[in-house]
N, CA and C atoms as a LAMMPS dump frame, in Angstrom:
ITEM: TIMESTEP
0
ITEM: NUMBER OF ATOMS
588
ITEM: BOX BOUNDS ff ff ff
-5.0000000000000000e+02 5.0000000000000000e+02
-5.0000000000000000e+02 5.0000000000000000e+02
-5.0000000000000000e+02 5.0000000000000000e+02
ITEM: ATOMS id mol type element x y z
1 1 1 N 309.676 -20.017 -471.808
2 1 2 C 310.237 -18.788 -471.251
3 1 3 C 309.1 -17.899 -470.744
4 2 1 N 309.187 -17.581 -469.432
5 2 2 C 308.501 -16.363 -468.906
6 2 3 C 307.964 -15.338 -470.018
7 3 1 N 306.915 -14.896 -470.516
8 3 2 C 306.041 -13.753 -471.03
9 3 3 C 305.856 -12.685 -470.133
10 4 1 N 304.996 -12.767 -469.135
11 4 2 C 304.712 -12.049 -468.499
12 4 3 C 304.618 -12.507 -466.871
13 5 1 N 304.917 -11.13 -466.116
14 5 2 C 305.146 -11.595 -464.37
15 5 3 C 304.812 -10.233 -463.596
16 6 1 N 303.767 -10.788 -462.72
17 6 2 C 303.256 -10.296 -461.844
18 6 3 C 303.89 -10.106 -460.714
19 7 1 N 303.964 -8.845 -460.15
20 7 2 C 305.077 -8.506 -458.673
21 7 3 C 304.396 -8.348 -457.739
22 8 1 N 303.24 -9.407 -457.027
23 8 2 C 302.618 -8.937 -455.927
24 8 3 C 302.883 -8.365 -454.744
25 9 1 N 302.846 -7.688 -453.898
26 9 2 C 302.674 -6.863 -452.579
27 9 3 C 301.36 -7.632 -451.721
28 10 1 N 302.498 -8.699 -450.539
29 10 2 C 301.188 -8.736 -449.94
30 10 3 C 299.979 -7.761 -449.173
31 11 1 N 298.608 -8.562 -449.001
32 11 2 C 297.571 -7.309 -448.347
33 11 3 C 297.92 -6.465 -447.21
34 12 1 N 297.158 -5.396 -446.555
35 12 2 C 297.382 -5.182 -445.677
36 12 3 C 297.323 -5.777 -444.389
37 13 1 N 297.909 -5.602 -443.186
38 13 2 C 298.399 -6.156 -442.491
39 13 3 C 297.758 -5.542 -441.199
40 14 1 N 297.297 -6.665 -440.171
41 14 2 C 297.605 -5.277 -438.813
42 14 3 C 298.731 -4.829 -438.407
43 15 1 N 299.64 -5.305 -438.521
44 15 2 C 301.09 -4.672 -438.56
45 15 3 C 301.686 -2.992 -438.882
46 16 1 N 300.542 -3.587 -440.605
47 16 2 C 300.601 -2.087 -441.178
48 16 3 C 300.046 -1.055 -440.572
49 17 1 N 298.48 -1.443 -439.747
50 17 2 C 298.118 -0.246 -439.458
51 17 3 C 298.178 0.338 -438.254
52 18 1 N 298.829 -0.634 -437.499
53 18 2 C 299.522 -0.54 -436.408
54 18 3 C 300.55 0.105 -436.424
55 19 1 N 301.038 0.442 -437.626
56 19 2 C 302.921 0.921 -437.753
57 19 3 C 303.783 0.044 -437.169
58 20 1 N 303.933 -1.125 -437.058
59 20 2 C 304.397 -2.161 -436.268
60 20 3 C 305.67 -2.474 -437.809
61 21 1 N 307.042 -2.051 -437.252
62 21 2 C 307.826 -2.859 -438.607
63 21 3 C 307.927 -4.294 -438.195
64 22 1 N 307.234 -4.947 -439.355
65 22 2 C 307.169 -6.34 -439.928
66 22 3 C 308.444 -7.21 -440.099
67 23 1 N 309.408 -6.545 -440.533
68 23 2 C 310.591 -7.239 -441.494
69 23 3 C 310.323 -8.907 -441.898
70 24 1 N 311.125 -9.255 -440.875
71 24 2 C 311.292 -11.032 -440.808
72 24 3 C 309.968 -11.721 -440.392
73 25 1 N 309.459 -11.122 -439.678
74 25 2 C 308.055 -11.559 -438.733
75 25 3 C 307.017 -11.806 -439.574
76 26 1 N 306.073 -12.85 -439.448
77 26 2 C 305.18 -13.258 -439.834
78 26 3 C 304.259 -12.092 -440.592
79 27 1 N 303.689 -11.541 -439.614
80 27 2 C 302.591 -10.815 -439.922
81 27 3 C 301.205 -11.248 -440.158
82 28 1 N 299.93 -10.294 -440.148
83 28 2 C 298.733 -11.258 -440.058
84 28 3 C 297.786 -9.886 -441.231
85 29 1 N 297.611 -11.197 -441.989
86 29 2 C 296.377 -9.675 -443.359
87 29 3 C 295.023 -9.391 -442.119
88 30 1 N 294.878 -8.06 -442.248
89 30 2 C 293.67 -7.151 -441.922
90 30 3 C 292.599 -7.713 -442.271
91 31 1 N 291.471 -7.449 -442.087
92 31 2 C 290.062 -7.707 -443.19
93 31 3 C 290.463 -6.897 -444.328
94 32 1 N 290.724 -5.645 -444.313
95 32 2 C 290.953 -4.806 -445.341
96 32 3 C 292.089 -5.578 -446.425
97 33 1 N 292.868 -6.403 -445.841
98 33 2 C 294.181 -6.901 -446.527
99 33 3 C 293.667 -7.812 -446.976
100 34 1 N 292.278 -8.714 -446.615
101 34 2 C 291.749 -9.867 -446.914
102 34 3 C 291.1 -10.087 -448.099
103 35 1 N 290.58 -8.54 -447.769
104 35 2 C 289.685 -8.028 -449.471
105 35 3 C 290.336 -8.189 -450.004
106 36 1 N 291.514 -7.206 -450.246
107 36 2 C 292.965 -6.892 -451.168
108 36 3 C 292.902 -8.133 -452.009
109 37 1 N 293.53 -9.058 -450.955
110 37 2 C 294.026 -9.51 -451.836
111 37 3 C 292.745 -10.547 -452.188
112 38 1 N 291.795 -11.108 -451.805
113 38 2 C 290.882 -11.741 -452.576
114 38 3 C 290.477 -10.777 -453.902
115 39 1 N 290.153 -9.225 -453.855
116 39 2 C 290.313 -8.642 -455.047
117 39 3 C 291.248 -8.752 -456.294
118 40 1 N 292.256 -9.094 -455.811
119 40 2 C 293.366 -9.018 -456.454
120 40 3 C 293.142 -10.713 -457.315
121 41 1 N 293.095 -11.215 -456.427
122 41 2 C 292.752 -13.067 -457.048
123 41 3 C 291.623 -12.858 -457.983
124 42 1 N 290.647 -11.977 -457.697
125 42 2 C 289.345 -12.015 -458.85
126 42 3 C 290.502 -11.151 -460.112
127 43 1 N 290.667 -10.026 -459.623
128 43 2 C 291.21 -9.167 -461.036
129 43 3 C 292.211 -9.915 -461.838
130 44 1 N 292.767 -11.184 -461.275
131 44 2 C 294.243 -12.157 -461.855
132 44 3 C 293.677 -13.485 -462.694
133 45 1 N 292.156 -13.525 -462.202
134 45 2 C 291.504 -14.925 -462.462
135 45 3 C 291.489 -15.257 -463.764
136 46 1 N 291.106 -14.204 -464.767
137 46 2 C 290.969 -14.574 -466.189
138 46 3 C 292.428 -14.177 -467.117
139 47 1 N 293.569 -13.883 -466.399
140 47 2 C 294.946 -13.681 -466.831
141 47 3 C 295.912 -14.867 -467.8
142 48 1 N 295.198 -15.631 -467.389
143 48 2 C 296.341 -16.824 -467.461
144 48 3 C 297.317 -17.207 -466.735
145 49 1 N 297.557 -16.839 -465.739
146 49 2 C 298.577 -16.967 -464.541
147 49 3 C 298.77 -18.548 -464.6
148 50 1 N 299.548 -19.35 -464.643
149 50 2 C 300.159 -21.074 -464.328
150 50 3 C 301.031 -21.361 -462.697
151 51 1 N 301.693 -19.946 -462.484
152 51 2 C 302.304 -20.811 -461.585
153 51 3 C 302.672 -19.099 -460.283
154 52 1 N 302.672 -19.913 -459.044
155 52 2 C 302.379 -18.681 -458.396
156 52 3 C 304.002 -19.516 -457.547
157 53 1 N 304.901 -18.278 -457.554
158 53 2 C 305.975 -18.145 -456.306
159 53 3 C 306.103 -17.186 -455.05
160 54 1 N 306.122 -17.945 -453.84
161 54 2 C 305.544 -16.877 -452.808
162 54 3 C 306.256 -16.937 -451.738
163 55 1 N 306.62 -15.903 -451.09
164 55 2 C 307.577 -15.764 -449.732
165 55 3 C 307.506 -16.708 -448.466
166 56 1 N 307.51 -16.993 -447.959
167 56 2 C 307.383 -18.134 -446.629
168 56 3 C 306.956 -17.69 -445.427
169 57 1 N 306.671 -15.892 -445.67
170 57 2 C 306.306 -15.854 -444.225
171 57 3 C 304.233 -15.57 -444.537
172 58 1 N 303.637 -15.15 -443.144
173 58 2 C 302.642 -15.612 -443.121
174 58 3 C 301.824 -14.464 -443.813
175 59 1 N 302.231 -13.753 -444.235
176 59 2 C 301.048 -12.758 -444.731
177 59 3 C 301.345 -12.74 -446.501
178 60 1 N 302.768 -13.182 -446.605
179 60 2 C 302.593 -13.793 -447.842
180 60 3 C 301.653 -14.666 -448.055
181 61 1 N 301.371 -15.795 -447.428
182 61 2 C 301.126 -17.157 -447.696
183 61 3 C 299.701 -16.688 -447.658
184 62 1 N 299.1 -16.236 -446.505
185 62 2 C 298.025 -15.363 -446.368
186 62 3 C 297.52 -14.678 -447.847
187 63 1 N 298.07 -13.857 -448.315
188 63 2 C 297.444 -13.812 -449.599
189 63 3 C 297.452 -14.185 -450.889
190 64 1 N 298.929 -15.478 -450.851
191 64 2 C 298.578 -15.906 -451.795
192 64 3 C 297.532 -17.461 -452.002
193 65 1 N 297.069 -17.65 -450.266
194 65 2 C 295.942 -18.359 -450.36
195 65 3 C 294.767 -17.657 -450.963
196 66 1 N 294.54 -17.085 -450.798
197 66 2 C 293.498 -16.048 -451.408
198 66 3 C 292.975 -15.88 -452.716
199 67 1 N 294.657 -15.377 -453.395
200 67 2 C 294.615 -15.473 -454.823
201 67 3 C 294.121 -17.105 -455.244
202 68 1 N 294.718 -17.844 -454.705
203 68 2 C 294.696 -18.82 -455.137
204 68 3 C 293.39 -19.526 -455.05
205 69 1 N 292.159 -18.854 -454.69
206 69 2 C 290.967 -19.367 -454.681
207 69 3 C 290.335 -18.876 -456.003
208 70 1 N 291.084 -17.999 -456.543
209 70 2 C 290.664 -17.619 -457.754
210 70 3 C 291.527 -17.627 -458.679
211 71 1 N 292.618 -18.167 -458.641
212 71 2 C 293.712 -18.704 -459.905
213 71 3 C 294.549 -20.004 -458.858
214 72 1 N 293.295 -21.347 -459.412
215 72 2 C 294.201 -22.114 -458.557
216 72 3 C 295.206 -22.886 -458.918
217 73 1 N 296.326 -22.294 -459.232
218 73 2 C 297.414 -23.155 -459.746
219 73 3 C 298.846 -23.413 -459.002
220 74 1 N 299.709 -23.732 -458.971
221 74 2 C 300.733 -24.552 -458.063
222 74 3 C 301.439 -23.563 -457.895
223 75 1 N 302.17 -23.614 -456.462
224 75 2 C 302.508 -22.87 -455.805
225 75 3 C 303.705 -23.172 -454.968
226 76 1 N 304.885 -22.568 -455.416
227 76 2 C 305.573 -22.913 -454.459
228 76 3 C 306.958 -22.053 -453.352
229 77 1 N 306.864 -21.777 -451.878
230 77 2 C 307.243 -21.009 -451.212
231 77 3 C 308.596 -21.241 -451.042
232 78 1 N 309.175 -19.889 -450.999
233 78 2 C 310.611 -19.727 -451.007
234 78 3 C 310.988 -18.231 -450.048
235 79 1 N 312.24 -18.581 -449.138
236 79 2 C 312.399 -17.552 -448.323
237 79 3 C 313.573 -16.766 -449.048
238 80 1 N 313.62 -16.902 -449.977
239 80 2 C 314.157 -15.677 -451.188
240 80 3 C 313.353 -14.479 -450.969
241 81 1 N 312.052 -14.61 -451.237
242 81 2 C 311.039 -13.545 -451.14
243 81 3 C 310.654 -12.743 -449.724
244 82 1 N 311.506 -13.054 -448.828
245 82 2 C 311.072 -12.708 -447.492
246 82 3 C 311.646 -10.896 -447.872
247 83 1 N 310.564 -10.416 -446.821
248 83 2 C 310.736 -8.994 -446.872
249 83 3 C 312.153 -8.554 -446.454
250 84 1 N 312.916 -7.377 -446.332
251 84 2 C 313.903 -7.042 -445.879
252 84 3 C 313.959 -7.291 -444.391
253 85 1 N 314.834 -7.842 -443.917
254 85 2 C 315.069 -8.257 -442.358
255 85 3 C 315.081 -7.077 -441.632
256 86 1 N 314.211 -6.551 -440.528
257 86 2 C 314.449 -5.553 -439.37
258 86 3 C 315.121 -5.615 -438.822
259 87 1 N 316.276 -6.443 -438.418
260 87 2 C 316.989 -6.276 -437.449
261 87 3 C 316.179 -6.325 -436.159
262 88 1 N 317.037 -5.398 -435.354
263 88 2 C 316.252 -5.078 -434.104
264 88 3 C 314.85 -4.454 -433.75
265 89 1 N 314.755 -3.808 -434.809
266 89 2 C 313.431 -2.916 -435.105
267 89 3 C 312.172 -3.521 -435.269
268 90 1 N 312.24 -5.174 -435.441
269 90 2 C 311.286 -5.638 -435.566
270 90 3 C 310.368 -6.129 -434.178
271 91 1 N 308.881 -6.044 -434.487
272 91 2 C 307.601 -5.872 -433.224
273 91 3 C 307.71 -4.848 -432.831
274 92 1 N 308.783 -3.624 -432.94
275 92 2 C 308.514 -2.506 -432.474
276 92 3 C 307.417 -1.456 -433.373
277 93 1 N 306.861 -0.671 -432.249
278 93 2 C 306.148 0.82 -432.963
279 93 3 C 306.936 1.464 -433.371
280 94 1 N 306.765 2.617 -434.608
281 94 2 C 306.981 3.584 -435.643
282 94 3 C 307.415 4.363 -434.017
283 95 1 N 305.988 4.741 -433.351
284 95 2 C 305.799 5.696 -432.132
285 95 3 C 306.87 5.303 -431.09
286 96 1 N 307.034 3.736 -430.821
287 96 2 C 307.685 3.599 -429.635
288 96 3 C 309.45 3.984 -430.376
289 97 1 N 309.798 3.781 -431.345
290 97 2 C 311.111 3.875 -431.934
291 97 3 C 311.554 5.797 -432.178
292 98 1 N 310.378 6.105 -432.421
293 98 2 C 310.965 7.457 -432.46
294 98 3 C 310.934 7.423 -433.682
295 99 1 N 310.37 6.551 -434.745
296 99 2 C 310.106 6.792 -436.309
297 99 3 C 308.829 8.352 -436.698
298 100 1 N 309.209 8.518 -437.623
299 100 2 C 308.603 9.474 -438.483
300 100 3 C 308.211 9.093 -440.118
301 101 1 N 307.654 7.885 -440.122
302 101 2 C 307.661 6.905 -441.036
303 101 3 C 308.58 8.088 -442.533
304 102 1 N 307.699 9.372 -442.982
305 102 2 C 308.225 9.721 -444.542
306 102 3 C 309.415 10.934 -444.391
307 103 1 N 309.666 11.094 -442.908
308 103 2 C 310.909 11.813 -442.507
309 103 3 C 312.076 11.084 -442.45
310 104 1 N 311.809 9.544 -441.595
311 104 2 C 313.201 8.854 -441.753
312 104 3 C 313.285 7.955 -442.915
313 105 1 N 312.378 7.857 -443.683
314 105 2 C 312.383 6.683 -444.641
315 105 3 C 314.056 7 -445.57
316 106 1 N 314.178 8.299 -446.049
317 106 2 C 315.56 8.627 -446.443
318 106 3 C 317.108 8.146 -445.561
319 107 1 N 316.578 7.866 -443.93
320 107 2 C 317.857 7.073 -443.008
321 107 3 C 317.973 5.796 -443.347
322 108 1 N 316.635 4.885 -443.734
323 108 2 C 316.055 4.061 -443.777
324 108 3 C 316.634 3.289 -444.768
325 109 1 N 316.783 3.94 -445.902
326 109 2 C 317.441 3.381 -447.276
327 109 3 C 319.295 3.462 -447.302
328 110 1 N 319.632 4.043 -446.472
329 110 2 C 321.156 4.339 -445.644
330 110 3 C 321.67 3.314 -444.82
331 111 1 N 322.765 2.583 -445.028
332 111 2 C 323.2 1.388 -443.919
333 111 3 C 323.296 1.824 -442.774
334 112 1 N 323.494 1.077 -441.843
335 112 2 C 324.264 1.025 -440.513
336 112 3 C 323.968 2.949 -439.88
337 113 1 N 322.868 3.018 -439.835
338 113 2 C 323.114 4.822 -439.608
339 113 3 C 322.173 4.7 -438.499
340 114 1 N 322.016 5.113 -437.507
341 114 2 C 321.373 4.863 -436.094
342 114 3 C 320.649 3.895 -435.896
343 115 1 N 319.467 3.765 -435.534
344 115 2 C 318.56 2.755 -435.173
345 115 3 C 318.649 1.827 -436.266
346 116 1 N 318.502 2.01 -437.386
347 116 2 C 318.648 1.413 -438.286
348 116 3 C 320.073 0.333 -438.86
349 117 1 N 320.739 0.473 -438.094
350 117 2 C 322.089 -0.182 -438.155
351 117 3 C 321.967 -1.514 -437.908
352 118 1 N 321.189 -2.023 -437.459
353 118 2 C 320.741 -3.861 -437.672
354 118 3 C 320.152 -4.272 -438.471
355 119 1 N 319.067 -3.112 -439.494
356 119 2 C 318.523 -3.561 -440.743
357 119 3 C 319.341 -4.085 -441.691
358 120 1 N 319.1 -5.39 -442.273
359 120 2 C 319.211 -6.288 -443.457
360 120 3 C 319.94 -5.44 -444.151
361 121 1 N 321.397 -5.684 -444.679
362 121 2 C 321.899 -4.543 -445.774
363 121 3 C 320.883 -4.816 -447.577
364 122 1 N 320.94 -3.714 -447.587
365 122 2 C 320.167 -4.074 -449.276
366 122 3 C 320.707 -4.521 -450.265
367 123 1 N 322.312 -4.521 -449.978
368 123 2 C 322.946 -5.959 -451.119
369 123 3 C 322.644 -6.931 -450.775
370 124 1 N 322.118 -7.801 -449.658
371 124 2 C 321.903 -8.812 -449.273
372 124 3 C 320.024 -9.095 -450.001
373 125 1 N 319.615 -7.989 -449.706
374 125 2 C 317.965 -8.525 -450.285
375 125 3 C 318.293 -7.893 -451.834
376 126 1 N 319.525 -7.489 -452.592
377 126 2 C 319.258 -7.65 -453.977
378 126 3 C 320.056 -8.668 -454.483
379 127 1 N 321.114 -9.338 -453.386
380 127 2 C 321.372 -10.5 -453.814
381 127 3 C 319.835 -11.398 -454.247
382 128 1 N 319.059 -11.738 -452.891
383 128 2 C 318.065 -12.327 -452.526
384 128 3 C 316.901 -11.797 -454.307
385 129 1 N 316.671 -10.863 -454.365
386 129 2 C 316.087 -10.599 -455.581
387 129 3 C 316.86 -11.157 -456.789
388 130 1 N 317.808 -10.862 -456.863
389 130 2 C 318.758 -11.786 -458.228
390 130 3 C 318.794 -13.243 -458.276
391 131 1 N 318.158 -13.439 -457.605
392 131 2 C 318.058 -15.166 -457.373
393 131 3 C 316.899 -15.095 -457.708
394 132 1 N 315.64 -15.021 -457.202
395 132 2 C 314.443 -14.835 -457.766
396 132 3 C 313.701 -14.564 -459.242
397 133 1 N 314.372 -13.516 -459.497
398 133 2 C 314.68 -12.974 -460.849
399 133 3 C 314.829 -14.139 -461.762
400 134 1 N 316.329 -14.369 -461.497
401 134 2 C 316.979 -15.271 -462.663
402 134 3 C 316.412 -16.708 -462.573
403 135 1 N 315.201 -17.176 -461.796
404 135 2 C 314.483 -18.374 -461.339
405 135 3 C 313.363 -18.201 -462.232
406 136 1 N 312.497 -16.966 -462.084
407 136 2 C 311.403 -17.179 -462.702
408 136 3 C 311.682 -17.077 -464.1
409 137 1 N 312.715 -16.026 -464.792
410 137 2 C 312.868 -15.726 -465.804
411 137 3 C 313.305 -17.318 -466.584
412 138 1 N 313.445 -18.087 -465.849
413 138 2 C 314.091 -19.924 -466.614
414 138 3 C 313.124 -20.69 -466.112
415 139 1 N 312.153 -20.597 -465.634
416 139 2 C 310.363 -21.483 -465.558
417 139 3 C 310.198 -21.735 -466.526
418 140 1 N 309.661 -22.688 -467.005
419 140 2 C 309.05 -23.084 -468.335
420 140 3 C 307.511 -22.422 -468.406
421 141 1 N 306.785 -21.919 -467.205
422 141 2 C 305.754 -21.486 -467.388
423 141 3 C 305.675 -20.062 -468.404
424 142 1 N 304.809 -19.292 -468.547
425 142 2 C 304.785 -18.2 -469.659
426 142 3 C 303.847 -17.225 -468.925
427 143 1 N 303.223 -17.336 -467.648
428 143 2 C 302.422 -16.159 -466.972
429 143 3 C 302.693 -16.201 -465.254
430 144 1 N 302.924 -15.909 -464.846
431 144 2 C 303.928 -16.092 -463.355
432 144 3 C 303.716 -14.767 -462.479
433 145 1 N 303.071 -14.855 -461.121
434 145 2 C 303.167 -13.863 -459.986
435 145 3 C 304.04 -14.673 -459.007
436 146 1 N 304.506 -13.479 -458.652
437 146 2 C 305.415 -13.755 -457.253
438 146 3 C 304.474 -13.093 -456.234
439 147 1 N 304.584 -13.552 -454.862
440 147 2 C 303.995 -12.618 -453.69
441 147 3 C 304.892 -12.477 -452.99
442 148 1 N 305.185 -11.065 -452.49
443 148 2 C 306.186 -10.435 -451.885
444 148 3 C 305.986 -9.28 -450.67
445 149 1 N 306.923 -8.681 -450.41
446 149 2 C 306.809 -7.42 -449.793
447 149 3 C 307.342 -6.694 -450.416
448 150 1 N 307.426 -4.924 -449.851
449 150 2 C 308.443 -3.869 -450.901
450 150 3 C 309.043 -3.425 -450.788
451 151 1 N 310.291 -4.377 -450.211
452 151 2 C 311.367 -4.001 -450.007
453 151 3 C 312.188 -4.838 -451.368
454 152 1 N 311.919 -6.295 -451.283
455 152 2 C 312.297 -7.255 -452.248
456 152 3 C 311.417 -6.678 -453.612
457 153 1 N 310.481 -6.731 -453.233
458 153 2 C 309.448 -6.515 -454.662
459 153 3 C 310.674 -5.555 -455.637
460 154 1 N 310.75 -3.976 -455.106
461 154 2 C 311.046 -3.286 -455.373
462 154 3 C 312.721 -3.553 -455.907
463 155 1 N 313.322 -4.341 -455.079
464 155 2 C 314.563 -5.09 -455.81
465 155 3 C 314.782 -5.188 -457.311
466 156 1 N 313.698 -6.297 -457.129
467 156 2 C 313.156 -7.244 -458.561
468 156 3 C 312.665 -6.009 -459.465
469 157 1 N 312.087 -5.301 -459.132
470 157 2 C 312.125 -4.353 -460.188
471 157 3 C 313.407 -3.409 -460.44
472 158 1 N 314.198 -3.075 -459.944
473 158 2 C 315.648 -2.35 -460.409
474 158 3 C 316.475 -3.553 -461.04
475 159 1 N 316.38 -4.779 -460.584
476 159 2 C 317.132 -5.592 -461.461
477 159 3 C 316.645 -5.959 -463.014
478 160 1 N 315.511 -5.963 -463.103
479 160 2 C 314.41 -6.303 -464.411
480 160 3 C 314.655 -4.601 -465.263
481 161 1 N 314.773 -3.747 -464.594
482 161 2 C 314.702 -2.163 -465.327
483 161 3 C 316.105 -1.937 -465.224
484 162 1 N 317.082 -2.701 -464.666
485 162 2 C 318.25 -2.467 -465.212
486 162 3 C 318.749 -1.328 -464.508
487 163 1 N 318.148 -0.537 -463.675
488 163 2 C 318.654 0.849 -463.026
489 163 3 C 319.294 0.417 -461.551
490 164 1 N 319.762 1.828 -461.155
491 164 2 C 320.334 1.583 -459.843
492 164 3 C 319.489 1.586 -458.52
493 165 1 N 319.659 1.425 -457.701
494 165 2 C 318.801 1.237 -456.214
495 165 3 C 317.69 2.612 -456.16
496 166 1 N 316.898 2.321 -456.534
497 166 2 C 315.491 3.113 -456.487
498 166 3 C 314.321 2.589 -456.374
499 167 1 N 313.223 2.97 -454.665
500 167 2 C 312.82 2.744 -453.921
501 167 3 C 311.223 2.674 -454.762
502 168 1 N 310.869 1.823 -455.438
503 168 2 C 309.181 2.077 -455.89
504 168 3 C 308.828 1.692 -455.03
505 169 1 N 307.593 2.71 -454.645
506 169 2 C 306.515 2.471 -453.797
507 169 3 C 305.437 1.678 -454.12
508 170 1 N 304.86 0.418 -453.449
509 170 2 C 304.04 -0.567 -453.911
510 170 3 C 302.508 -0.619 -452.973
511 171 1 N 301.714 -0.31 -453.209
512 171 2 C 300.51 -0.089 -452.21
513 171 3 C 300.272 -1.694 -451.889
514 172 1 N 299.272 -1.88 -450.839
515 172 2 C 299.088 -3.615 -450.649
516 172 3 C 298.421 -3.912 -451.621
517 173 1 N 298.454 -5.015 -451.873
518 173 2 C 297.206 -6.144 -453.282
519 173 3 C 297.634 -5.482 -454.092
520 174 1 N 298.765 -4.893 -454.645
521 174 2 C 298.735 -4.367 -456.213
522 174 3 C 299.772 -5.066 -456.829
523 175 1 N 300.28 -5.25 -458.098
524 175 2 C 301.127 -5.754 -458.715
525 175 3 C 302.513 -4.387 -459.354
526 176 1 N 303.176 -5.196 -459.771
527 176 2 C 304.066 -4.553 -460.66
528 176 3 C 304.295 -5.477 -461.75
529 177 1 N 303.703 -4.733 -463.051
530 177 2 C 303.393 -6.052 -463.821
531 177 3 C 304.992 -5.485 -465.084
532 178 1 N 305.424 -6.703 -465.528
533 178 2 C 305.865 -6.743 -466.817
534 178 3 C 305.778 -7.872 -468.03
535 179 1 N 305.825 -7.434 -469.205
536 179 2 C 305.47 -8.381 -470.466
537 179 3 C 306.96 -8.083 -470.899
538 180 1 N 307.816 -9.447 -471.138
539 180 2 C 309.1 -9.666 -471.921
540 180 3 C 308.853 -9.967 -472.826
541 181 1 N 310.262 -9.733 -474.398
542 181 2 C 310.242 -10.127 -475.864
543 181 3 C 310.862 -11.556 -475.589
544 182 1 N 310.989 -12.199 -476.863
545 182 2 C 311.511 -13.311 -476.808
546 182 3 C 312.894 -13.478 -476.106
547 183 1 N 313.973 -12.231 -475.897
548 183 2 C 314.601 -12.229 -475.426
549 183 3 C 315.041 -12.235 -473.865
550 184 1 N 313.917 -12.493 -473.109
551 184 2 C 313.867 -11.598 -471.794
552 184 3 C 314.113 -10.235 -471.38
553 185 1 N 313.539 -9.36 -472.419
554 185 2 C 313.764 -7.881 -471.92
555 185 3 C 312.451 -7.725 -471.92
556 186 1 N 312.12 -6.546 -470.571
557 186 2 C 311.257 -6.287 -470.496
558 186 3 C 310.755 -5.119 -471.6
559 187 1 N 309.313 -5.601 -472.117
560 187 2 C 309.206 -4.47 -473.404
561 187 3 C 308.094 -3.336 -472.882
562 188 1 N 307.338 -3.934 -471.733
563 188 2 C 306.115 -3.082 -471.152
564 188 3 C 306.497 -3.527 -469.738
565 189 1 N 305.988 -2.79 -468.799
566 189 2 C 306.382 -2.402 -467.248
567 189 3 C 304.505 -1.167 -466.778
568 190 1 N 304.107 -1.91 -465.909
569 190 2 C 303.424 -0.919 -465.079
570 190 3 C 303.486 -1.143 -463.688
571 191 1 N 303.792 -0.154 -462.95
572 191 2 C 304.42 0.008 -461.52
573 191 3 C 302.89 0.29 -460.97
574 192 1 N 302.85 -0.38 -459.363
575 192 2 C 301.902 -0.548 -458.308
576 192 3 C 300.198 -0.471 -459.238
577 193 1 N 299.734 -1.414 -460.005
578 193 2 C 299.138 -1.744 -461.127
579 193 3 C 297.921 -2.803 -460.035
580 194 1 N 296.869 -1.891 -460.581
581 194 2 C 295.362 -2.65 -459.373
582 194 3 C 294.658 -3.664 -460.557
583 195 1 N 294.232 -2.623 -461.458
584 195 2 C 292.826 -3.537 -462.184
585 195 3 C 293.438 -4.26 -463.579
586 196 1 N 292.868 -4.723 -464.077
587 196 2 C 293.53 -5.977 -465.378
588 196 3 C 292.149 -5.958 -466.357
């Protein structure tokens, strides 16, 4: 049974610093995202980590090659973990859309409400997280990261904390770590979590 599980956030992106929404789309890690997450693979190295599960698109895979130069253990990709789907919004600019990234982020979390009305509904990516969830939690492994984005990431954590749809913010290369009792409850939780 799962012990403990790591909620990675892949690195940064040029996407990111582009303001470019990502959703479904590949994406490509930064140098800055490159560090990340090779940092992140050194700070995970002496953890015990066994088994790494990781999203299918490319900036996942992107850093969890990375990690994996410094925890090299088996790995295997699943489009469960894919970030929340953009809809139409995706390859577009923040600028060219008329976004205000921390003004509309509140429309953002709202269905079908202007521009945003082709975005991925979020029962669909907490379906997508409840599958994930209830996968790693029945691994026979006992130390486990996922690599994700934070839209899903953030899922997986309201389903694991048991609360209702609330938006944690996840910086790139950081984790959201938790340690379960024998029961699968989580007994310790640290949110957007850098050093080890």
């Amino acid at each position: 049974m799962v012990k403990e599980l790591y909620i990675a956030r892949h690195g940064e992106t040029v996407e990111n610093v582009a303001k470019i929404v990502q959703g479904n789309l590949d994406g490509t890690l930064s140098p800055h995202g490159i560090r990340q997450a090779q940092e992140l693979g050194m700070d995970l190295k002496d953890e015990g980590i066994e088994f790494i599960l990781c999203g299918d698109l490319g900036r996942q895979k992107q850093t969890a090659a990375e990690i994996r130069k410094y925890v090299p253990v088996p790995i295997e990709y699943t489009l469960l973990l894919r970030e929340r789907g953009g809809g139409d919004l995706e390859g577009k600019t923040y600028q060219n859309l008329g976004i205000v990234e921390e003004a509309d982020f509140e429309r953002y979390c709202k269905e079908g409400v202007g521009i945003f009305k082709s975005v991925e509904q979020l029962e669909s990516v907490n379906q997508r997280a409840q599958h994930v969830v209830g996968r790693v939690l029945k691994l026979p492994q006992r130390k486990i990261i996922t690599v994700g984005s934070g839209w899903i990431n953030s899922c997986m954590v309201n389903i694991l904390l048991g609360e209702p749809f609330v938006y944690h913010h996840q910086e790139n290369g950081t984790v959201h770590y938790f340690k379960f009792d024998d029961r699968g409850k989580p007994i310790i939780h640290e949110l957007d979590k850098k050093n080890f």
